[in-house]
N, C-alpha and C positions, 0 to 999 in steps of 0.2 A: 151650072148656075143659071138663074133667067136671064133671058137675053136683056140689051136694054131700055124696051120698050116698055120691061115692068114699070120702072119708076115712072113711069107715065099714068098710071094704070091710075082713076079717081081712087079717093081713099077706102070710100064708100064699098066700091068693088073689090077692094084690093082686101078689101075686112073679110067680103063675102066668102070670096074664094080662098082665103087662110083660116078660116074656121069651119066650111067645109073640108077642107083640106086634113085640119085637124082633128075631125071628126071621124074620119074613116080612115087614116090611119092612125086612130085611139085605138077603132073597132074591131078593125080588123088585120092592122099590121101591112108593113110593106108589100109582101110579096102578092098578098087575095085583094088589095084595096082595089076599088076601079074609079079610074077618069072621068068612067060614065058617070057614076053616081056623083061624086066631087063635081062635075060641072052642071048636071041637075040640078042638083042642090042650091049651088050658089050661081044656076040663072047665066053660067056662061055658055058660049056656043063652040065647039073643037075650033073652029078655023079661030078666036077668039084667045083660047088657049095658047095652043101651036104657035099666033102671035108674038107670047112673053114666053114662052118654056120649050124645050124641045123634047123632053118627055117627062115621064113620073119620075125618074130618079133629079133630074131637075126641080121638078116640086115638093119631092120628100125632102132634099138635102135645103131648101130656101124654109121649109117650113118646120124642120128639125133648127134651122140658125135662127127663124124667129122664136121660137118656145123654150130654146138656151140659153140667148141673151140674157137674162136675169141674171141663169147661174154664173154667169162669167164673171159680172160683177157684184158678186158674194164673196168673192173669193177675197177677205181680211183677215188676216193671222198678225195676233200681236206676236210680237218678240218676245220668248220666253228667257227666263233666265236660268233655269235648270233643266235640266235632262227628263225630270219624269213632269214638268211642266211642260214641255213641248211635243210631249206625247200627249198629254190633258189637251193641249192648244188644237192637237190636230182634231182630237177627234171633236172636242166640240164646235170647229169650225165645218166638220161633216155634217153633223147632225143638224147642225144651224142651216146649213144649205139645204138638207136632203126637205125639214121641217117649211122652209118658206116655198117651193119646189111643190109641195103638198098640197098648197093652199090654191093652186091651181091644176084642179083635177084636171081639166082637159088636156093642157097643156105637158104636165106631167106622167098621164096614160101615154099620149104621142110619142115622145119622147121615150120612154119605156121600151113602148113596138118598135120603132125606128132606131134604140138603140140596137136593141135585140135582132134587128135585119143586118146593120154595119160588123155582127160579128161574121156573117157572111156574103156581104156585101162590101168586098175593098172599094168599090166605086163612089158607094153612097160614105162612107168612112171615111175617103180623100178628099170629101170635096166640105166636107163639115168640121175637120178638126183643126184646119188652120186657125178657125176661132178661138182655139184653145190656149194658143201657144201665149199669149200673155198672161193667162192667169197657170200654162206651167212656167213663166221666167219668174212670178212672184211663189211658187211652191217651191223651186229652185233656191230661192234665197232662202224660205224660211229651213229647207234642208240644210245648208250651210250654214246656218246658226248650230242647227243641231249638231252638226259635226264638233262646229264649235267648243258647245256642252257637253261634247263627250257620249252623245246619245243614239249618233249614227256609227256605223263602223269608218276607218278610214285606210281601208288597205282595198275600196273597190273605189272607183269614181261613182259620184254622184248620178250619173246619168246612166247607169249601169246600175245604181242601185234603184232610181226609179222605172228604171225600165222592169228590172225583175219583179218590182212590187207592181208594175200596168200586167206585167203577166201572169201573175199568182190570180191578181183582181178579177184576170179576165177567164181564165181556169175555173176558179171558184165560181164564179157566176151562171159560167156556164154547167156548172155540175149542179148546183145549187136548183139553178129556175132554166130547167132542159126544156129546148124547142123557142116557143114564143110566149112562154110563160110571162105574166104580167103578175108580179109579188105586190104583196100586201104594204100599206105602210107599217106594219112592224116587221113583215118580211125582209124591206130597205134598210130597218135602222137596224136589226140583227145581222143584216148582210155588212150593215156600216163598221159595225163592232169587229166582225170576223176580217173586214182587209183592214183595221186599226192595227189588230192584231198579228195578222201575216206579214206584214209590213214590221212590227214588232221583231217578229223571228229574223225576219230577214238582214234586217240592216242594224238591228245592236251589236256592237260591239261583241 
């Protein structure tokens, strides 16, 4: 993560060098992105750098948790009250994400690449998903309603049953968009539909 001399950093600057930032890894994904051109760009100098970050995976992972922010707090699932209502709940709470998510292309390319690096990159992956874990305590709950309903199976735990479905998701994806594939927005919301559905297989009763 950046050391703590980022938050120091004017804002002005701090815009520059996260939208360079996001720029080139839109373009060309974690692993070919360069420093060089990211500090061009946005007018910084290495030793200026080196200042707030100790390397790229430092600035992928701060500029993957800026451009996810949003999605963290997207994440509203009402309380269903039946079983194939909360199937309906989940998926249109995907598609509501995946859809606002959309509206910012740049942000959303980034994210794309940078996801697509973390499936080989446990480094860049560890340091970015601790942001996650409150909106999985709120998918947590809304999976225990489902139990509830009668719509999850209930001879695995919960957390066994989400895990199988982060693995299917992550299988599928990868078989789906191989390498550093960047899919289309209908490629996203047919990919949305297929782990509704895998998820589906896995955890009904």
């Amino acid at each position: 993560m950046p050391r703590p001399n980022y938050e120091n950093i004017a804002q002005d600057k701090k815009t520059r060098l996260l939208e360079a930032a996001m720029k080139e890894f839109a373009a060309h994904g974690y692993q070919l992105a360069s420093i060089n051109r990211i500090l061009e760009s946005a007018g910084f100098s290495k030793s200026s750098f080196y200042h707030y970050f100790d390397d790229k995976l430092d600035l992928a992972a701060t500029v993957f948790i800026v451009c996810a922010e949003p999605e963290t707090k997207l994440l509203e699932l009402a309380l269903p009250e039946t079983a194939d209502a909360f199937w309906a709940e989940l998926r249109r709470s995907s598609i509501e994400r995946l859809e606002k998510l959309e509206t910012k292309r740049l942000e959303y390319d980034c994210l794309i690449r940078l996801g697509n690096a973390m499936l080989s990159e446990p480094d860049l992956a560890a340091r970015v998903m601790p942001m996650f874990i409150p909106g999985r305590q709120k998918m947590m709950a809304f999976f225990q309603r489902g139990v509830e309903l009668g719509a999850l199976r209930t001879d695995l735990p919960l957390t066994t049953q989400m895990a199988l479905i982060e693995a299917a998701k992550t299988a599928a994806y990868k078989s789906t968009f191989p390498g550093d594939t960047v899919p289309t927005d209908p490629d996203m919301e047919s990919f949305s539909d297929l782990v509704i559905d895998l998820a589906r297989r896995i955890c009904s009763p």
